[in-house]
C-alpha positions as CSV (number, residue, x, y, z in Angstrom):
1,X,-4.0,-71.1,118.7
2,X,-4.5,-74.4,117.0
3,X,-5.4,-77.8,117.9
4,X,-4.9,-80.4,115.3
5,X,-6.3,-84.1,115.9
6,X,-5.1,-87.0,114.2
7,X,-5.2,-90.9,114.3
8,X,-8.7,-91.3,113.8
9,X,-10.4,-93.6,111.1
10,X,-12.3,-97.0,110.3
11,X,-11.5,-100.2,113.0
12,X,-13.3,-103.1,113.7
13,X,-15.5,-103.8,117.1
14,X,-12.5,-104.6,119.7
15,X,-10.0,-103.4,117.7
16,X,-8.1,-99.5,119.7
17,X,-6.9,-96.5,118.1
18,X,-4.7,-94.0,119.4
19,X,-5.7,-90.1,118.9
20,X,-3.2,-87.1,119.0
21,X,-4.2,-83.8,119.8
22,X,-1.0,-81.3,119.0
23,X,-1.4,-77.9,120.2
24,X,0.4,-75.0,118.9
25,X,0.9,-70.7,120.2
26,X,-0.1,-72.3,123.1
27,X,1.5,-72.7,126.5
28,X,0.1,-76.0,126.8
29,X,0.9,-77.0,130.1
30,X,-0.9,-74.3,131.8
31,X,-4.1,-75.8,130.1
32,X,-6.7,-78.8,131.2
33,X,-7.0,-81.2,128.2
34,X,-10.2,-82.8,127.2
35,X,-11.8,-85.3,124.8
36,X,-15.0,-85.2,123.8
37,X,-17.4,-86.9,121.4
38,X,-20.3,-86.1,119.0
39,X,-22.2,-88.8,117.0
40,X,-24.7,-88.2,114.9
41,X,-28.2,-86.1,116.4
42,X,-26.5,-86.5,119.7
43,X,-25.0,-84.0,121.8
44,X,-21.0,-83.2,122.4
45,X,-20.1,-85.6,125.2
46,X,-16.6,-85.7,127.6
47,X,-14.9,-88.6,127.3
48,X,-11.7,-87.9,128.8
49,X,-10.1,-84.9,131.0
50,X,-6.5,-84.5,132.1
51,X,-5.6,-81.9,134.1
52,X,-2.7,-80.2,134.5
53,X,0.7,-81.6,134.4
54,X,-1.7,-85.1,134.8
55,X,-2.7,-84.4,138.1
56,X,-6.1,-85.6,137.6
57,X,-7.9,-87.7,135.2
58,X,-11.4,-88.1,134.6
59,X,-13.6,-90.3,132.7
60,X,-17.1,-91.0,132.2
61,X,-18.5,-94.6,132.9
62,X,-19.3,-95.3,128.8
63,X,-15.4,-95.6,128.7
64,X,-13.6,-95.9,132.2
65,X,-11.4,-98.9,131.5
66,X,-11.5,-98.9,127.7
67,X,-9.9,-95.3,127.2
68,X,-6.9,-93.7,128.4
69,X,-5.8,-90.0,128.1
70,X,-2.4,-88.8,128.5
71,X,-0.2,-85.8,128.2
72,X,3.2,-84.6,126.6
73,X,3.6,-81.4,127.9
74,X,7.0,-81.5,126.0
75,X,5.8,-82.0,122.5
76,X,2.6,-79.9,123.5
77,X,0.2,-83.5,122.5
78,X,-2.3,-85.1,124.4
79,X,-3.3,-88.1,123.5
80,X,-6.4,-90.4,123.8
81,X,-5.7,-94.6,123.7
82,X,-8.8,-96.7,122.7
83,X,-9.2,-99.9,123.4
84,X,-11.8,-102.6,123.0
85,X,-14.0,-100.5,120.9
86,X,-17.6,-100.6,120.2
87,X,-19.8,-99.8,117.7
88,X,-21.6,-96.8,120.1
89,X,-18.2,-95.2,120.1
90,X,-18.7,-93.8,117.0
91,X,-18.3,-90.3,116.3
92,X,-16.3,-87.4,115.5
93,X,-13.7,-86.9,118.7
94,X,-12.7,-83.4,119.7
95,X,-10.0,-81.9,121.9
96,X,-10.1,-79.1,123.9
97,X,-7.9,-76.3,126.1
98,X,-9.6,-75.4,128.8
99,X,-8.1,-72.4,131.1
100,X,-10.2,-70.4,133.7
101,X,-11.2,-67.3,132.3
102,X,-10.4,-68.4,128.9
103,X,-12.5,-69.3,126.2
104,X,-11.6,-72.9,125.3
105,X,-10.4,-73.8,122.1
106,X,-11.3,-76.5,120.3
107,X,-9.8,-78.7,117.3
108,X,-11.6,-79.6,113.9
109,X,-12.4,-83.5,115.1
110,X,-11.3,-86.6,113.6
111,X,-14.0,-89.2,112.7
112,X,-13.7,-92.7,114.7
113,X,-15.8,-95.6,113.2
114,X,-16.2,-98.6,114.6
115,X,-17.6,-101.3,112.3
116,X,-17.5,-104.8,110.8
Protein backbone atom coordinates (compact mmCIF):
# COMPACT_ATOMS: atom_id res chain seq x y z
CA UNK A 1 0.00 0.00 0.00
CA UNK A 2 1.13 3.48 -0.74
CA UNK A 3 0.01 6.95 -0.22
CA UNK A 4 1.77 9.52 -2.17
CA UNK A 5 1.02 13.45 -1.34
CA UNK A 6 1.60 16.05 -3.61
CA UNK A 7 0.84 19.83 -4.22
CA UNK A 8 2.51 21.17 -1.31
CA UNK A 9 5.19 24.00 -1.26
CA UNK A 10 6.05 27.83 -0.51
CA UNK A 11 2.73 30.51 -0.79
CA UNK A 12 2.19 33.59 0.64
CA UNK A 13 -0.22 34.55 3.82
CA UNK A 14 -3.88 34.29 1.98
CA UNK A 15 -2.71 32.73 -0.80
CA UNK A 16 -4.56 28.37 -1.04
CA UNK A 17 -2.96 25.29 -2.21
CA UNK A 18 -4.49 22.25 -3.26
CA UNK A 19 -3.02 18.83 -1.76
CA UNK A 20 -3.48 15.32 -3.48
CA UNK A 21 -3.25 12.24 -1.70
CA UNK A 22 -3.18 9.16 -4.39
CA UNK A 23 -3.55 5.81 -2.96
CA UNK A 24 -2.55 2.70 -4.53
CA UNK A 25 -3.09 -1.61 -3.71
CA UNK A 26 -5.74 -0.16 -1.98
CA UNK A 27 -9.47 -0.50 -2.11
CA UNK A 28 -9.81 2.99 -1.39
CA UNK A 29 -13.35 3.52 -0.98
CA UNK A 30 -13.75 1.20 1.86
CA UNK A 31 -11.30 3.50 3.72
CA UNK A 32 -11.86 6.95 6.01
CA UNK A 33 -9.48 9.64 4.63
CA UNK A 34 -7.62 11.96 6.82
CA UNK A 35 -5.29 15.06 6.82
CA UNK A 36 -3.24 15.79 9.44
CA UNK A 37 -0.44 18.18 10.29
CA UNK A 38 2.90 18.31 12.12
CA UNK A 39 4.94 21.61 12.55
CA UNK A 40 7.92 21.85 14.04
CA UNK A 41 8.18 20.43 18.16
CA UNK A 42 4.47 20.09 17.90
CA UNK A 43 2.48 17.13 17.81
CA UNK A 44 0.64 15.37 14.64
CA UNK A 45 -2.72 17.22 14.50
CA UNK A 46 -6.25 16.29 12.24
CA UNK A 47 -7.03 18.72 10.07
CA UNK A 48 -9.47 17.11 7.88
CA UNK A 49 -11.56 13.61 7.88
CA UNK A 50 -13.79 12.30 5.09
CA UNK A 51 -15.50 9.36 5.55
CA UNK A 52 -16.62 6.97 3.42
CA UNK A 53 -17.95 7.58 0.11
CA UNK A 54 -18.07 11.49 1.75
CA UNK A 55 -20.63 10.72 4.11
CA UNK A 56 -19.10 12.73 6.73
CA UNK A 57 -16.72 15.47 7.01
CA UNK A 58 -14.96 16.71 9.85
CA UNK A 59 -12.78 19.56 10.67
CA UNK A 60 -11.19 21.06 13.52
CA UNK A 61 -11.92 24.81 14.46
CA UNK A 62 -8.00 26.12 13.41
CA UNK A 63 -9.42 25.49 9.81
CA UNK A 64 -13.28 25.02 9.49
CA UNK A 65 -14.04 27.42 6.73
CA UNK A 66 -10.55 27.84 5.28
CA UNK A 67 -9.98 24.07 4.33
CA UNK A 68 -11.85 21.68 2.35
CA UNK A 69 -11.31 17.88 1.92
CA UNK A 70 -12.77 15.82 -0.78
CA UNK A 71 -12.70 12.48 -2.37
CA UNK A 72 -12.28 10.67 -5.78
CA UNK A 73 -13.05 7.36 -5.08
CA UNK A 74 -12.55 6.83 -8.95
CA UNK A 75 -9.03 7.88 -9.27
CA UNK A 76 -8.35 6.50 -5.62
CA UNK A 77 -7.21 10.69 -4.51
CA UNK A 78 -8.31 12.59 -1.76
CA UNK A 79 -7.71 15.86 -1.75
CA UNK A 80 -7.30 18.81 0.75
CA UNK A 81 -8.18 22.72 -0.76
CA UNK A 82 -6.50 25.58 1.22
CA UNK A 83 -7.55 28.69 1.35
CA UNK A 84 -6.71 31.98 3.06
CA UNK A 85 -3.69 30.61 4.57
CA UNK A 86 -1.73 31.66 7.51
CA UNK A 87 1.47 31.59 8.63
CA UNK A 88 0.47 28.86 11.80
CA UNK A 89 -0.43 26.58 8.94
CA UNK A 90 2.84 25.60 8.50
CA UNK A 91 3.95 22.16 8.46
CA UNK A 92 4.44 18.97 6.85
CA UNK A 93 0.67 17.57 5.93
CA UNK A 94 0.00 13.92 6.01
CA UNK A 95 -2.72 11.59 4.77
CA UNK A 96 -3.98 8.74 6.11
CA UNK A 97 -6.29 5.32 5.48
CA UNK A 98 -8.04 4.58 8.27
CA UNK A 99 -10.09 1.07 8.40
CA UNK A 100 -11.33 -0.61 11.67
CA UNK A 101 -9.23 -3.22 12.55
CA UNK A 102 -6.52 -2.06 10.33
CA UNK A 103 -3.48 -0.44 10.99
CA UNK A 104 -3.63 2.94 9.15
CA UNK A 105 -1.31 3.81 6.60
CA UNK A 106 0.20 6.84 6.20
CA UNK A 107 1.97 8.83 3.34
CA UNK A 108 5.60 10.48 3.50
CA UNK A 109 4.10 14.36 3.87
CA UNK A 110 4.46 17.23 1.76
CA UNK A 111 5.82 20.49 3.37
CA UNK A 112 3.27 23.56 3.29
CA UNK A 113 4.94 27.03 4.03
CA UNK A 114 3.30 29.86 4.45
CA UNK A 115 5.41 33.02 4.24
CA UNK A 116 6.06 36.53 3.00
Amino acid sequence: VQLVESGGGLVQPGGSLRLSCAASELRFSMYLMTWHRQAPGKERELVALIGIGGSKIIYPEAVKGRFTISRDDAKNTVYLQMNSLKPEDTAVYYCRAFRTGINPYWGQGTQVTVSS
